[in-house]
Structures are given as C-alpha cells and as structure tokens.
C-alpha positions in Angstrom: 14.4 -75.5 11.2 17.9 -75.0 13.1 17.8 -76.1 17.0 18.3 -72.9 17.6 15.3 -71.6 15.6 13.7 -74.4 17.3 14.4 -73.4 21.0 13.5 -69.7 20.7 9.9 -71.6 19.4 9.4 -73.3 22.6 10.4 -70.3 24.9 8.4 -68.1 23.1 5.8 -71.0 24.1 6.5 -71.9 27.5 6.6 -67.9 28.5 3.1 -67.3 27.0 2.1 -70.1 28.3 3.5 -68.7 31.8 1.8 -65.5 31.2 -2.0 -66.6 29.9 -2.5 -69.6 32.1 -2.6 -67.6 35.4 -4.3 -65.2 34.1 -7.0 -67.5 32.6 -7.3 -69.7 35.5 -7.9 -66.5 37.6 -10.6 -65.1 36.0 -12.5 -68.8 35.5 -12.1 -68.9 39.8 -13.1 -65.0 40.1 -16.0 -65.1 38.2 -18.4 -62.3 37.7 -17.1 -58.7 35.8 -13.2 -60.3 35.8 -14.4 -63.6 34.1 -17.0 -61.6 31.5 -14.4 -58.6 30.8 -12.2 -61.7 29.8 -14.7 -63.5 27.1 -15.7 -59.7 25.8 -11.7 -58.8 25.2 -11.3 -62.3 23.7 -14.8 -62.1 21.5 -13.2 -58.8 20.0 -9.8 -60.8 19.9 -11.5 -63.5 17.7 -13.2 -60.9 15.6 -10.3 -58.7 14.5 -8.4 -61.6 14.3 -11.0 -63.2 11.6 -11.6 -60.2 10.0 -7.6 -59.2 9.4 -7.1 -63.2 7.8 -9.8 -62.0 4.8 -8.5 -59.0 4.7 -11.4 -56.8 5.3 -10.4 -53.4 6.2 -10.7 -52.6 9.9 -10.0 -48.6 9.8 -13.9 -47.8 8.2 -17.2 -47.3 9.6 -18.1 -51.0 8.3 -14.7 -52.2 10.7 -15.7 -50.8 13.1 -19.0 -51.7 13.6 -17.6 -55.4 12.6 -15.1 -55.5 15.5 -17.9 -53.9 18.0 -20.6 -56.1 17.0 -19.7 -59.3 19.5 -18.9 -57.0 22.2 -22.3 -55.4 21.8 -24.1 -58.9 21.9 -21.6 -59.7 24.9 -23.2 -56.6 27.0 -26.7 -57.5 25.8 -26.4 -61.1 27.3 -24.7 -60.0 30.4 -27.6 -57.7 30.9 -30.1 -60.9 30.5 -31.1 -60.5 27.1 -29.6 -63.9 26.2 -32.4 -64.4 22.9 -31.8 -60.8 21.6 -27.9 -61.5 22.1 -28.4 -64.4 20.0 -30.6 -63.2 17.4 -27.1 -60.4 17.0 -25.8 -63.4 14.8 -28.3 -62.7 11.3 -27.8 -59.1 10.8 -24.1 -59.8 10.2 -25.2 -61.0 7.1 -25.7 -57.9 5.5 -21.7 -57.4 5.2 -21.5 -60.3 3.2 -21.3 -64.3 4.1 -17.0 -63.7 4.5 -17.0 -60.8 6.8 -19.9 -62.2 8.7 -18.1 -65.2 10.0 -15.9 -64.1 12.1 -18.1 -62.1 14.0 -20.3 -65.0 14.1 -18.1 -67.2 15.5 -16.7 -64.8 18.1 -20.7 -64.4 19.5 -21.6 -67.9 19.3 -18.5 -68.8 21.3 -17.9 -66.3 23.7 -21.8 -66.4 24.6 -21.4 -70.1 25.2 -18.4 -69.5 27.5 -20.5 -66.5 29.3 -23.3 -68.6 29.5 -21.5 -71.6 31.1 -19.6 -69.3 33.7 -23.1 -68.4 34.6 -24.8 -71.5 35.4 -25.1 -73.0 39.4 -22.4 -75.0 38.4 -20.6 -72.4 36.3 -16.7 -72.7 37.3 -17.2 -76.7 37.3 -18.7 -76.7 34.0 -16.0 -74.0 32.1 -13.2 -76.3 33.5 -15.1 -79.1 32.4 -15.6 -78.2 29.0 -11.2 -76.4 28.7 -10.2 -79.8 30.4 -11.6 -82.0 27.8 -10.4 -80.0 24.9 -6.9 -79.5 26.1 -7.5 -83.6 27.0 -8.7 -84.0 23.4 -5.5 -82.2 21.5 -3.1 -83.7 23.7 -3.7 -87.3 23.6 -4.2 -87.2 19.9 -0.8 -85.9 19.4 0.7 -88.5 21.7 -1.4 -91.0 20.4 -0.8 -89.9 17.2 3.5 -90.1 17.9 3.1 -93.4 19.2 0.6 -95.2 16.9 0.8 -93.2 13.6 -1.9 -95.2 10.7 -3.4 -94.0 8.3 -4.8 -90.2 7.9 -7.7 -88.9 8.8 -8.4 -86.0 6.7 -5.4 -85.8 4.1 -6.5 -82.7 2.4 -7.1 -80.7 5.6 -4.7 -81.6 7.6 -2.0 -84.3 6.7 -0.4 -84.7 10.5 -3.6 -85.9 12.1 -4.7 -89.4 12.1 -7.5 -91.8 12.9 -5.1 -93.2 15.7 -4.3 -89.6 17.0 -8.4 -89.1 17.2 -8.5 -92.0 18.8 -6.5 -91.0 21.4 -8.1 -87.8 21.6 -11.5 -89.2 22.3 -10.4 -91.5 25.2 -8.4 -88.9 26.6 -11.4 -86.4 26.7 -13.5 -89.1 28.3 -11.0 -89.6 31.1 -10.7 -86.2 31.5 -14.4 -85.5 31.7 -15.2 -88.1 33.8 -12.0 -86.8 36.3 -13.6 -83.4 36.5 -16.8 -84.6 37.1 -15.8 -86.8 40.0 -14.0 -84.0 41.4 -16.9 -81.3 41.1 -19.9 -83.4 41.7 -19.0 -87.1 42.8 -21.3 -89.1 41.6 -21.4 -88.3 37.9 -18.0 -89.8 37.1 -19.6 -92.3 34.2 -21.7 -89.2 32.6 -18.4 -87.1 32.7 -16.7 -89.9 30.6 -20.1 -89.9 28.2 -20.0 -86.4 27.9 -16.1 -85.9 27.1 -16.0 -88.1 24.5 -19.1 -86.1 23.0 -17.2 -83.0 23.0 -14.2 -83.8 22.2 -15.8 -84.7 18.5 -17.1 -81.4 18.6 -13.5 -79.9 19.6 -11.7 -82.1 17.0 -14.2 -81.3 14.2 -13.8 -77.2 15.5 -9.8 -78.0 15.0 -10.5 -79.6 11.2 -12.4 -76.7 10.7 -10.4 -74.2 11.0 -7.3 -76.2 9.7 -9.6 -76.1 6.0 -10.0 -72.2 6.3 -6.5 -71.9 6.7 -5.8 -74.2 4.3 -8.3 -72.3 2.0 -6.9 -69.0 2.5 -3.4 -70.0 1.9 -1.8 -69.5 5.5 -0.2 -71.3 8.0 -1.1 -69.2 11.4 -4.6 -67.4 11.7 -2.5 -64.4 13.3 0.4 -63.5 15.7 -1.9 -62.3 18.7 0.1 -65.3 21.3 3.6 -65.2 20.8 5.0 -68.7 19.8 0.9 -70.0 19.5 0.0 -68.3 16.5 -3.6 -66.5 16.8 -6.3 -66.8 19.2 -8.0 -69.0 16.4 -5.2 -71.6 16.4 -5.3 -72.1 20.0 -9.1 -72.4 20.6 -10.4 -73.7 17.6 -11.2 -76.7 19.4 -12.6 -74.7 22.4 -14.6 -72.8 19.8 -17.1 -75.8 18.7 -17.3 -78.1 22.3 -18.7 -74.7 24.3 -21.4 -74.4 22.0 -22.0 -77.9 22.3 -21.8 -77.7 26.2 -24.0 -74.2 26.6 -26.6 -76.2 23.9 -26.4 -79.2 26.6 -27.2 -77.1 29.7 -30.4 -75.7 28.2 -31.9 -79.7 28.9 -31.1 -79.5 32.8 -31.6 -77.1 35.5 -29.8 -77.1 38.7 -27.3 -79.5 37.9 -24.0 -79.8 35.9 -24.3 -80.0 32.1 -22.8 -83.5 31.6 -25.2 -85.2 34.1 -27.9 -85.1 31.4 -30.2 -88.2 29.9 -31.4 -89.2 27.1 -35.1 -88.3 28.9 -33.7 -84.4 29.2 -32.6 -84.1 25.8 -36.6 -85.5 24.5 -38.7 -83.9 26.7 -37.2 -80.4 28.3 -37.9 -77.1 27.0 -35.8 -74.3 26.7 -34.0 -72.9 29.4 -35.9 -70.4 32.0 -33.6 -67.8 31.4 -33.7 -68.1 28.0 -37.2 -67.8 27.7 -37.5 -64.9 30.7 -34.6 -63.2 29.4 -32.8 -62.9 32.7 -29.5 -63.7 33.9 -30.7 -65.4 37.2 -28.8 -68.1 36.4 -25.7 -66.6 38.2 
C-alpha cells in the first residue's frame, strides 16, 4: 500500500472516528429513547450487515422479516418483556442455521447493551463494559508491536499473538478497575477482576468473527464505517463482553455489575425484572 493510499486510510479513520464518538458518547450520557433508538438502529445495522456477508437476499418478504426481527425484540424488551424478547432468538431458526445468526447475534447484543443502560448503575456499567474492550484491543496491538512471540491462533488470525493477549488482558483489568474507582470508589480490585473476565470474552468475540470471515472468504464484514470496515469489525469484541456483563448483573441487585462474589454467582436467582417482566430497572 502507497503512503498515499495509506493516509487517505487513516483520515477516513480519524473523521469517522470524529463523527461516531460524540455521537456515541452522547447517547450513553442521555440515556432513555436517545440511548435505546441508538442500540435498535445498530441491532438492524448488525442484521443487514450479517445477512448481506451470506448473501441472503434482503428485497423479499423473508428479508424483511429478517432485518425487522431484532428491532421487534428491541421494542418488546423496552416495553418490559425482557423473557419474551429473549425467547425472539429460537424462531429464527426456521430460516435456516446461516440466516439465523445474524439476527441472533444482533438480539443477544443489543438486548445486553439495552439491558445494561437500564440498570441503577446503567451509564457506569456501559462505559464499563466499552472501556475494557477498547482497553482489551488496544494493548494487545501494542503489546503485540512491542513483544511479538509466537501466535495465538495461526489459522484464524495470523497477526494476533499470545503476547498481544497478554497485553490485552492486563490492559482491560486496569481499565476496569479505573472505571470502577471512578464510578463507585470502593470497588477498584473487583473492576480489575472483572476486566480481565471480559476482556477474554471480547478477545474470543474478535477470534470469532475473524474465523467467519476467514470462512466466508472476506477481509471486511461490510463498508457501513468509512475507513473501519462494518459494524461487525468494529464491535466484535463488544459483541461477546456485553453478554457476559448483562449475564453478570442478573447475580446482584442494586449495585454495579463487577462488584459481584463468588456467593452471588452460587446462590442468586434470576433477576426481578426478569422474572416480573418489567423494566423497573430504569
């Protein structure tokens, strides 16, 4: 790749960067309709995104009812019916185990990330959760620079390496344990805990979808972020650790999700809400 070629990459980059991160950041601090209208647009995102890589055709009945599904168990949630929203997931099925996936990862994450916003703690526990994976891809790569070693998944994806996951883990842990000073002092050490938990769940999300790709023969999952690649590319990671979070938060009530023990995880039951099928949890 020319320089040239090269620096037209990183503007595109640094100007959709310019563009998403305010806007992101926004909606996290607003909350309520801006913050949910946000997750439903990028649960459809994700779906047309997934559904376009297998080529499934979008301008059908079937489509459309594949692009409209997560947004339907978006609503559903929003309006307290967390279980029913859930239970959204097996019908997919009925289109077949390729088309379904996509949908089913767009309602699995952007449920988590609606769930999250929604909890006491909700703003805390959404920054939480994008600090640690941005944390978690970031220190690999430098660790990964600096250190290089030997690979950790060759036939997936030959750039990352045990070093660079390495890194990735400690970084999330300081990162988690920095938010979680900042948002509830006191629960510094369970931060550090908890963002070296997730960032295994971000860095296995990444692998992931670096084998799909790998399996369908491409090297972006779309062109939806200029410079980034597709919505897939740049949340992967995001993708697995919220689930892992929202699964967390159903052990505790009225505190943040990383302040959990090993007593919650044994002996709680699911969450109120969950089993009311409300949305008190605002």
């Amino acid at each position: 790749m020319s320089a040239s070629s090269r620096w037209s990459d990183l503007r595109l980059r640094l100007l959709s960067a310019a563009v998403l991160i305010p806007v992101a950041a926004f909606c996290i601090w607003q909350g309520g309709a801006v913050y949910d209208a946000l997750i439903l647009l990028a649960m459809f995102g994700l779906a047309w995104e997934g559904e376009t890589l297998i080529c499934q055709p979008l301008k059908t009945w079937r489509g459309c009812l594949l692009l409209a599904w997560p947004v339907i168990a978006g609503l559903a949630a929003l309006k307290g019916e967390w279980s029913a929203a859930f239970w959204m997931i097996w019908p997919t099925l009925i289109f077949g185990f390729p088309a379904s996936v996509p949908v089913v990862v767009a309602i699995i994450g952007g449920l988590s990330l609606l769930w999250l916003r929604h909890l006491p703690f909700g703003m805390a526990s959404v920054l939480f959760v994008i600090s640690v994976v941005v944390a978690s891809d970031s220190f690999a790569y430098l660790a990964g620079r600096i250190f290089g070693g030997p690979k950790l998944a060759p036939s997936i994806s030959p750039g990352k390496t045990r070093s660079g996951a390495m890194g990735g883990l400690v970084g999330s842990a300081l990162a988690g344990g920095l938010v979680a000073w900042l948002a509830v002092p006191g629960t510094q050490l369970d931060g550090l805990v908890c963002g070296a938990v997730l960032s295994v769940f971000s860095q296995s999300g990444d692998l992931l979808e670096s084998a799909a790709k790998r399996r369908l023969g491409v090297k972006d999952s779309g062109r939806m972020i200029p410079g980034h690649g597709g919505l897939l590319d740049r949340f992967d990671g995001l993708l697995a650790a919220a689930p892992a979070a929202a699964l967390l938060s159903l052990a505790v009530t009225a505190q943040p999700f990383w302040s959990i023990l090993p007593a919650d995880l044994t002996g709680s039951s699911a969450h109120p809400s969950i089993l009311q099928g409300s949305s008190s949890h605002d």
